[in-house]
Biopython code that builds the backbone (N, CA, C, O; Angstrom):
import numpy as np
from Bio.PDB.StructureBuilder import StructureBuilder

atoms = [
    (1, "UNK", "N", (12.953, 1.872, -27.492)),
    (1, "UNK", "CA", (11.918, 2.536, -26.718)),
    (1, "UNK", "C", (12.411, 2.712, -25.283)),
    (1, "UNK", "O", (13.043, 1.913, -24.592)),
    (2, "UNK", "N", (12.042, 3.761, -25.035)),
    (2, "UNK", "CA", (12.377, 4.141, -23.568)),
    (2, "UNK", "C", (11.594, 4.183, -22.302)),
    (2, "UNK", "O", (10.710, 5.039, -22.290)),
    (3, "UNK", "N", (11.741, 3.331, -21.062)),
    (3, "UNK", "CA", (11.231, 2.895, -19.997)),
    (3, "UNK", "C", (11.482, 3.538, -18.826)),
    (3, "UNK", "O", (12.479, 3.566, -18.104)),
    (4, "UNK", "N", (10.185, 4.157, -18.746)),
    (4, "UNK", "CA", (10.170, 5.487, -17.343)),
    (4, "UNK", "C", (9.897, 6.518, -17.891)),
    (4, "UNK", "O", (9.251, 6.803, -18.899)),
    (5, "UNK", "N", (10.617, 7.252, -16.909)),
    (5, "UNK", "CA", (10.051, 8.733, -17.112)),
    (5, "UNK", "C", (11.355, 9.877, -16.889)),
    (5, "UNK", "O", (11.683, 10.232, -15.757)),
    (6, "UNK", "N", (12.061, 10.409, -18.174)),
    (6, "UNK", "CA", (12.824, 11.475, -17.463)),
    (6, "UNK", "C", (12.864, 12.527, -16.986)),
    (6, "UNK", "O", (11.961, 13.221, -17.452)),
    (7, "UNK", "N", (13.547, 13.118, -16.164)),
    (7, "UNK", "CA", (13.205, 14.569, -15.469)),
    (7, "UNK", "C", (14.630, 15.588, -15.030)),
    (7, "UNK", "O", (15.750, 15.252, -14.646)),
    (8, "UNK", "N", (14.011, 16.984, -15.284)),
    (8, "UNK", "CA", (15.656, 17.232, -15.336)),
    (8, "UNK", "C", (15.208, 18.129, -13.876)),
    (8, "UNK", "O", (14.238, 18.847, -13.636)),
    (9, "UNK", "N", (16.155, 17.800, -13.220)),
    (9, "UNK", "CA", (16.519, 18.760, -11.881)),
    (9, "UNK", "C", (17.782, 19.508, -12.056)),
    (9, "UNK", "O", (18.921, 19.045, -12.005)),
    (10, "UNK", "N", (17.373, 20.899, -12.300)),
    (10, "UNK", "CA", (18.779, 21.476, -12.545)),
    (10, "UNK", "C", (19.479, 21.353, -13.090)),
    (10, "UNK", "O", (19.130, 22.117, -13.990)),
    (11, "UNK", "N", (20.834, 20.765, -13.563)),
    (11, "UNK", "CA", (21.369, 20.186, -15.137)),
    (11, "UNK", "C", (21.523, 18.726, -14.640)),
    (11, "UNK", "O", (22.465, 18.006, -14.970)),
    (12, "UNK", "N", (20.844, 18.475, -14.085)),
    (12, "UNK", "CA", (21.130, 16.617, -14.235)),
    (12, "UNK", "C", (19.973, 16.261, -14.778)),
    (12, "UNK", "O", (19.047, 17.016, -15.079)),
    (13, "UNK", "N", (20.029, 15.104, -14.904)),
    (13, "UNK", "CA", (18.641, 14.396, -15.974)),
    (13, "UNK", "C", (18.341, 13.279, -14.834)),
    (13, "UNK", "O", (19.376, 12.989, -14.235)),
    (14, "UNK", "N", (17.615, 12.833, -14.544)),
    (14, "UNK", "CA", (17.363, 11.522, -13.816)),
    (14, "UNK", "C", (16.052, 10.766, -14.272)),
    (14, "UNK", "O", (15.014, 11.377, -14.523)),
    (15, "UNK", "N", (16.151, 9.643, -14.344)),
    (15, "UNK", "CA", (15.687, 8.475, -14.848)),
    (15, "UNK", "C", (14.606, 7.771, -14.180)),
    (15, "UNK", "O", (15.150, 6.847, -13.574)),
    (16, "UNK", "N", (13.310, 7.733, -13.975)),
    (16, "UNK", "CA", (12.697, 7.192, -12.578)),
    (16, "UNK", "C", (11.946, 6.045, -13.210)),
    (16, "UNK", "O", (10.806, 6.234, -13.636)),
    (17, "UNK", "N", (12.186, 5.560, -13.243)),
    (17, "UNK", "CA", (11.990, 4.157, -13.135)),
    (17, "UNK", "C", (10.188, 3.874, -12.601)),
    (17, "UNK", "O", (9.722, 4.479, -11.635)),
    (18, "UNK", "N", (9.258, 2.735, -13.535)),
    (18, "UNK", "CA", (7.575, 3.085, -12.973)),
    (18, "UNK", "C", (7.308, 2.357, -11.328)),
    (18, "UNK", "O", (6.449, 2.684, -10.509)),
    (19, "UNK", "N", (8.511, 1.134, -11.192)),
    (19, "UNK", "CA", (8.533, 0.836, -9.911)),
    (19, "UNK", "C", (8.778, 1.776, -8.820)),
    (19, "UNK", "O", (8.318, 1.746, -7.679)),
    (20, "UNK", "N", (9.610, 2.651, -9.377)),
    (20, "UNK", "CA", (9.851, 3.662, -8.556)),
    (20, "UNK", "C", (8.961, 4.604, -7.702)),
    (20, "UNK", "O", (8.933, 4.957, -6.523)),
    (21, "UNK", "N", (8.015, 4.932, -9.189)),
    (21, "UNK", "CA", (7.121, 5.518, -8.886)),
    (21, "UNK", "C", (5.707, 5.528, -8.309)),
    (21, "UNK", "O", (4.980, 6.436, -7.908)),
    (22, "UNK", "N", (5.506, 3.613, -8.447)),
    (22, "UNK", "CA", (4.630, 3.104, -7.496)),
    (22, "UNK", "C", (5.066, 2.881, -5.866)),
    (22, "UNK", "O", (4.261, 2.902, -4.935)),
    (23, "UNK", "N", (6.346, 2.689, -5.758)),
    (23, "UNK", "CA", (6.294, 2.874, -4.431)),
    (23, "UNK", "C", (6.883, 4.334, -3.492)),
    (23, "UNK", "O", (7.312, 4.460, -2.345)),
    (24, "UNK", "N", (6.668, 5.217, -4.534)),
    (24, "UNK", "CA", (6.484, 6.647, -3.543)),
    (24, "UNK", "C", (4.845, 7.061, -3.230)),
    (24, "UNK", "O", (4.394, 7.981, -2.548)),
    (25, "UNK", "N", (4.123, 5.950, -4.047)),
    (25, "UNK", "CA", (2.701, 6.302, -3.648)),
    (25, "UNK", "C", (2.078, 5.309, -2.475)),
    (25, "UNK", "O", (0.939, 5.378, -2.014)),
    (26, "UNK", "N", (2.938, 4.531, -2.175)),
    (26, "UNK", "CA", (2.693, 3.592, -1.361)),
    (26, "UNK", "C", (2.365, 4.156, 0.352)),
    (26, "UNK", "O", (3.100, 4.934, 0.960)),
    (27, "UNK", "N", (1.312, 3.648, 0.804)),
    (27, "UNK", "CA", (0.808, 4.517, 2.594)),
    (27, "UNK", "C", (1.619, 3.683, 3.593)),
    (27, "UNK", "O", (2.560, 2.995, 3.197)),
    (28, "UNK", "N", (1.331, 3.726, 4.643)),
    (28, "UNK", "CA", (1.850, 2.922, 5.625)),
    (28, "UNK", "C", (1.831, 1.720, 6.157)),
    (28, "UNK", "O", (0.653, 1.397, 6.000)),
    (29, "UNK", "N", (2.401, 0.774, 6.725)),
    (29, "UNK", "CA", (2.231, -0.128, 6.549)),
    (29, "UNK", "C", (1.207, -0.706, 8.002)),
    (29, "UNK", "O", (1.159, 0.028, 8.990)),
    (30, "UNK", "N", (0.801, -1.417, 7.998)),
    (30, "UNK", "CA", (-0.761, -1.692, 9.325)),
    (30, "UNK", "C", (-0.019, -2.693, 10.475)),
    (30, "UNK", "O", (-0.755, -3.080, 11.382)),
    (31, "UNK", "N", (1.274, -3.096, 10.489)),
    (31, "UNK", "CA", (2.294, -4.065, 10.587)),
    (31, "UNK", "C", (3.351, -3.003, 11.875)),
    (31, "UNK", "O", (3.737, -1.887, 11.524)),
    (32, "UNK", "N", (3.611, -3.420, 12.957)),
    (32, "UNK", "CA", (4.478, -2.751, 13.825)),
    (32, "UNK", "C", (5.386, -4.233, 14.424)),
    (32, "UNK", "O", (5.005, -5.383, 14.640)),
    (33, "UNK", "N", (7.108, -3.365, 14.592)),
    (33, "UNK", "CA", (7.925, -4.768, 15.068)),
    (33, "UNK", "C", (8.205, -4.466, 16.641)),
    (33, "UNK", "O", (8.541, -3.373, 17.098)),
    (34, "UNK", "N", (7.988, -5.704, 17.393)),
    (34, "UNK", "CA", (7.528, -6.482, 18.828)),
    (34, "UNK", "C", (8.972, -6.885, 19.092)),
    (34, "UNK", "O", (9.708, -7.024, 18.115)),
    (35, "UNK", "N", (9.468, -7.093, 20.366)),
    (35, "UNK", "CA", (10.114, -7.658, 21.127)),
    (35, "UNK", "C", (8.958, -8.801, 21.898)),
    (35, "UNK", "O", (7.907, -8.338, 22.342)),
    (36, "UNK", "N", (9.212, -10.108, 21.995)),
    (36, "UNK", "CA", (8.974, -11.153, 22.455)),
    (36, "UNK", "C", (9.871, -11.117, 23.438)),
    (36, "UNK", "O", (10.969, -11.450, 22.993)),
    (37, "UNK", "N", (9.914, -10.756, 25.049)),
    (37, "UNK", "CA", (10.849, -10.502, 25.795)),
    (37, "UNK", "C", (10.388, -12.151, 27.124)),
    (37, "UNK", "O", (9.256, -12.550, 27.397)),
    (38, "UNK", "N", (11.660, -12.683, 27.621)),
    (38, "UNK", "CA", (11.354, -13.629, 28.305)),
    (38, "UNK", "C", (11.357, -13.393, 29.565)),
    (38, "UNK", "O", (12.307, -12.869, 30.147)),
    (39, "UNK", "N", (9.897, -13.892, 30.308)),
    (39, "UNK", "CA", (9.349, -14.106, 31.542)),
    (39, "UNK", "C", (10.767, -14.262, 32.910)),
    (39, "UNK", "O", (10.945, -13.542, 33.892)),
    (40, "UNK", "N", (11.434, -15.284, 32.517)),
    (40, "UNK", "CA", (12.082, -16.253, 32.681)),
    (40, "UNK", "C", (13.436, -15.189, 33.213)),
    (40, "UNK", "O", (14.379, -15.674, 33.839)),
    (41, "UNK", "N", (13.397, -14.238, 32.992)),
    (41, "UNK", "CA", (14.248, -12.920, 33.730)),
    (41, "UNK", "C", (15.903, -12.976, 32.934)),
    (41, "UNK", "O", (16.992, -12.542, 33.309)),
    (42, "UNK", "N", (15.502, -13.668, 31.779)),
    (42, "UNK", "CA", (17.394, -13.748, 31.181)),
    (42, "UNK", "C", (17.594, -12.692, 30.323)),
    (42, "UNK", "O", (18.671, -12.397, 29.805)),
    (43, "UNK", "N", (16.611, -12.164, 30.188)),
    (43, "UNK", "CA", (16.848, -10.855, 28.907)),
    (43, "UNK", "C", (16.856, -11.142, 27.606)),
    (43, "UNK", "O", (17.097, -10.274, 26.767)),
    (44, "UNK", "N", (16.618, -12.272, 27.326)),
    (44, "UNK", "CA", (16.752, -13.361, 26.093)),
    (44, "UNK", "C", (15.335, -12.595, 25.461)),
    (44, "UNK", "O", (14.337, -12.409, 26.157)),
    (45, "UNK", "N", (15.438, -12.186, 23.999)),
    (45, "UNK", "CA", (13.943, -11.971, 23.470)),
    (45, "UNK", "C", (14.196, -12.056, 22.107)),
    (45, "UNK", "O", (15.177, -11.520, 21.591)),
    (46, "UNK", "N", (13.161, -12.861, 21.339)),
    (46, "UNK", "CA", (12.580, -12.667, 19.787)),
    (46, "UNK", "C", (12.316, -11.372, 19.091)),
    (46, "UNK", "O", (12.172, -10.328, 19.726)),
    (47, "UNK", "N", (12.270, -11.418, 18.146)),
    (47, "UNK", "CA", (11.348, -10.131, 17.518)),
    (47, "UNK", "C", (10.533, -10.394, 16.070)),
    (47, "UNK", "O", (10.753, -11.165, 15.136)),
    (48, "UNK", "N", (9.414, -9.320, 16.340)),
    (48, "UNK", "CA", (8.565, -10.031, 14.983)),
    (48, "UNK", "C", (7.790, -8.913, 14.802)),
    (48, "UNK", "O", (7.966, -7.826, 15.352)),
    (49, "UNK", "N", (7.069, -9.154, 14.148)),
    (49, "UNK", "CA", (5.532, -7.982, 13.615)),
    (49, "UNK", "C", (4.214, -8.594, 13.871)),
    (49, "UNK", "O", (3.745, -9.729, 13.791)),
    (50, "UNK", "N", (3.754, -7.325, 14.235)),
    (50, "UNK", "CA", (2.513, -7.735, 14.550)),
    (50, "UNK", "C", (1.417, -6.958, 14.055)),
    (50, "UNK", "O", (1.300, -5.734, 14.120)),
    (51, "UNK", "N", (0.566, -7.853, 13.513)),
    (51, "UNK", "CA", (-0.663, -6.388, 12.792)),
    (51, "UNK", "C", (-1.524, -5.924, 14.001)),
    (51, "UNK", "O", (-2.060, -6.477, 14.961)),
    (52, "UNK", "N", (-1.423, -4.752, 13.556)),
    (52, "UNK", "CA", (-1.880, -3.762, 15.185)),
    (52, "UNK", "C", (-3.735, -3.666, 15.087)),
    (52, "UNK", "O", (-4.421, -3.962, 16.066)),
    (53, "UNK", "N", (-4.444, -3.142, 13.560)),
    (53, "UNK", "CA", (-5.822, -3.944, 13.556)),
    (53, "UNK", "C", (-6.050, -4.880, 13.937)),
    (53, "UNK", "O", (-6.736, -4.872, 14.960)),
    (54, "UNK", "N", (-5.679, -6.078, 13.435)),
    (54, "UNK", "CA", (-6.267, -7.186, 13.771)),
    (54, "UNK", "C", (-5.677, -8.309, 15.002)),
    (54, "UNK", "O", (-5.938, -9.512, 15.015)),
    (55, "UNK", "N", (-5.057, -7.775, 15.735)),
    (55, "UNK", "CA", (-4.701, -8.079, 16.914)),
    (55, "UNK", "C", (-4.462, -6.581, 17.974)),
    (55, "UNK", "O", (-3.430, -6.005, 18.317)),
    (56, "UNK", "N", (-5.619, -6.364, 18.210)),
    (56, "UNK", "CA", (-5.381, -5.664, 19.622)),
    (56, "UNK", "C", (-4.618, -5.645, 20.945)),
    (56, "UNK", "O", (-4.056, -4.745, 21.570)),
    (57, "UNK", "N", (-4.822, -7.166, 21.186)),
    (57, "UNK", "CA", (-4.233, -7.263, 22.266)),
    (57, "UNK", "C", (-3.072, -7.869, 22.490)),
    (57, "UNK", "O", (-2.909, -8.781, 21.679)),
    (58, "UNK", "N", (-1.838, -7.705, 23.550)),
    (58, "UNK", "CA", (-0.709, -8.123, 23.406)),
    (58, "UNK", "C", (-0.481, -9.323, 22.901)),
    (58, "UNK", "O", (-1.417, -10.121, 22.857)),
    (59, "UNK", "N", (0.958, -9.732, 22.365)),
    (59, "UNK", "CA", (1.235, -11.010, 22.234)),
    (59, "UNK", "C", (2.002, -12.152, 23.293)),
    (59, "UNK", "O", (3.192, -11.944, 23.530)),
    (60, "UNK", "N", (1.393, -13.254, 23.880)),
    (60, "UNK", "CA", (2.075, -14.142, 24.849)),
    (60, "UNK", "C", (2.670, -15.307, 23.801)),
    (60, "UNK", "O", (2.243, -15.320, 22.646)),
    (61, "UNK", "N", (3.438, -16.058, 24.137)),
    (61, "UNK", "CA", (3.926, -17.352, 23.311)),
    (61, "UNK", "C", (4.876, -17.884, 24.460)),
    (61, "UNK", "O", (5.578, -17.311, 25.294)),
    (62, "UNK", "N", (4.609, -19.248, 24.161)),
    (62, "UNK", "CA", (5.235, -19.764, 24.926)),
    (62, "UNK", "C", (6.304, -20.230, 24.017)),
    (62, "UNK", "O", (5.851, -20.677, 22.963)),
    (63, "UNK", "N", (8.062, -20.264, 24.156)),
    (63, "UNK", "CA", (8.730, -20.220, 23.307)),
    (63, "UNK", "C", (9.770, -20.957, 23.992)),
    (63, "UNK", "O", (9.583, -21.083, 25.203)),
    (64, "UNK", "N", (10.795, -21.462, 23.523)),
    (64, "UNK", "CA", (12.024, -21.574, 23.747)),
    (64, "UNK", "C", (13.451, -20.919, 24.585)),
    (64, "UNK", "O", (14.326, -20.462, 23.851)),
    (65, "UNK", "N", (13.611, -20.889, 25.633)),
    (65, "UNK", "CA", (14.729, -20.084, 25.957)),
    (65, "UNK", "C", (16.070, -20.393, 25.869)),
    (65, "UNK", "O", (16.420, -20.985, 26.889)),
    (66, "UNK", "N", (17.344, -20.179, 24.749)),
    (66, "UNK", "CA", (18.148, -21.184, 25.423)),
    (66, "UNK", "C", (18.898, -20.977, 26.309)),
    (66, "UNK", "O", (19.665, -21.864, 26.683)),
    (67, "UNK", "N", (18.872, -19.433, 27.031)),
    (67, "UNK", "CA", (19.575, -19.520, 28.425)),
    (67, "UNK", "C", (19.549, -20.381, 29.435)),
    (67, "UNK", "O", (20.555, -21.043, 29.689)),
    (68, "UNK", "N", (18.345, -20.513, 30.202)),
    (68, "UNK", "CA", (18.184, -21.521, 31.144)),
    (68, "UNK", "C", (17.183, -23.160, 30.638)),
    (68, "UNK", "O", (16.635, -24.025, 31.322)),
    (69, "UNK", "N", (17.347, -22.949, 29.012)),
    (69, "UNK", "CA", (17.215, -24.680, 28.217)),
    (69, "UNK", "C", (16.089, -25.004, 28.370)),
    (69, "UNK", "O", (15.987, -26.214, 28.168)),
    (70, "UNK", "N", (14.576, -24.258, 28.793)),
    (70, "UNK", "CA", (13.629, -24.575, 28.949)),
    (70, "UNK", "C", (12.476, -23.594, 28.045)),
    (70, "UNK", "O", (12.714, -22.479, 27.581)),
    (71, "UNK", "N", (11.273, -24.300, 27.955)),
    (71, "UNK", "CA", (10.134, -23.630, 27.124)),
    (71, "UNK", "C", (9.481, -22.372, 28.543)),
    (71, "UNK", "O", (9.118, -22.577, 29.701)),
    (72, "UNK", "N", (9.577, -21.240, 27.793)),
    (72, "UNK", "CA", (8.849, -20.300, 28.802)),
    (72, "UNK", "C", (8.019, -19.328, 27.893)),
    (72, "UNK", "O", (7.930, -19.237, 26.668)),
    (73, "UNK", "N", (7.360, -18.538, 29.069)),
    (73, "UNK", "CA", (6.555, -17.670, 28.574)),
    (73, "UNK", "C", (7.155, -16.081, 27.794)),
    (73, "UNK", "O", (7.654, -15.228, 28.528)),
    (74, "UNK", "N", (7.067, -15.905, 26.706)),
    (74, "UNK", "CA", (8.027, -14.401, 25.665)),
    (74, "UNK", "C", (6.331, -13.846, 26.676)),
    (74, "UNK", "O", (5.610, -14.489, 27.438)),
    (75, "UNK", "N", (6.263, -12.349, 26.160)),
    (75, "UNK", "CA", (5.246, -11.539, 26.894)),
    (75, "UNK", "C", (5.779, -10.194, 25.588)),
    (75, "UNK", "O", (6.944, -9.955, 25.268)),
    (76, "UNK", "N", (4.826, -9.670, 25.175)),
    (76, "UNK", "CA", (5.092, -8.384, 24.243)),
    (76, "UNK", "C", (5.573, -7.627, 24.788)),
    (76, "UNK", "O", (5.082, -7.398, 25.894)),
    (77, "UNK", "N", (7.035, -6.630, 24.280)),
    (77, "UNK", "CA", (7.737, -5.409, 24.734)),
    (77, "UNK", "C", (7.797, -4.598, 23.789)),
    (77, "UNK", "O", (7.801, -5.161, 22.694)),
    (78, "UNK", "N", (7.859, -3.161, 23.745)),
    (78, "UNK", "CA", (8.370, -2.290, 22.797)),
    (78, "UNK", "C", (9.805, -2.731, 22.436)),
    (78, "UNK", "O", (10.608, -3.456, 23.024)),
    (79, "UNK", "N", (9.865, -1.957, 21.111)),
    (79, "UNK", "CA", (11.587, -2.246, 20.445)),
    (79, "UNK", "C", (11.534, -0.772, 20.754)),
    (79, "UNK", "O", (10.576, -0.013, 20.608)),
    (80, "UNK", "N", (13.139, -0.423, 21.359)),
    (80, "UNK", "CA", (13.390, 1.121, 21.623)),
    (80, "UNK", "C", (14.185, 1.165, 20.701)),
    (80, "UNK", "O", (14.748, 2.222, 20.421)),
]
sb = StructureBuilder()
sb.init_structure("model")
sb.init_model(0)
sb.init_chain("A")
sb.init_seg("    ")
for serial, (resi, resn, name, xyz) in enumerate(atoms, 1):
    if name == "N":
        sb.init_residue(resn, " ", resi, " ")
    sb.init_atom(name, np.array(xyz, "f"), 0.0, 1.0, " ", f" {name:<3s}", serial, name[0])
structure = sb.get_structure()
């Protein structure tokens, strides 16, 4: 028995697979990735995601730096 779906484009045959085809129906994701950039002026920064619904407002953390070996304040930046 055969699993998927075939389809011919022109003389090729291709094979699509149902995983496949669930994630071309898939929307966007609610999730955007953050630079955690440090206070602390070393240029040193984290990065992570952040859900943009359910957190409106920026992200602060107080984190680790190991440039100058002390806990400081990250502050939210765009990733360019």
């Amino acid at each position: 028995m055969h699993r998927g779906r075939a389809q011919n484009i022109g003389s090729v045959q291709f094979n699509m697979q149902p995983t496949a085809i669930l994630n071309m129906a898939r929307g966007k994701g609610k999730t955007i990735p953050i630079k955690l950039l440090s206070t602390a002026g070393t240029g040193y920064f984290y990065t992570t995601r952040r859900n943009v619904t359910a957190t409106p407002e920026k992200f602060k953390f107080v984190k680790f730096d190991p440039i100058v070996r002390r806990k400081v304040l990250f502050t939210e930046a765009k990733i360019k």
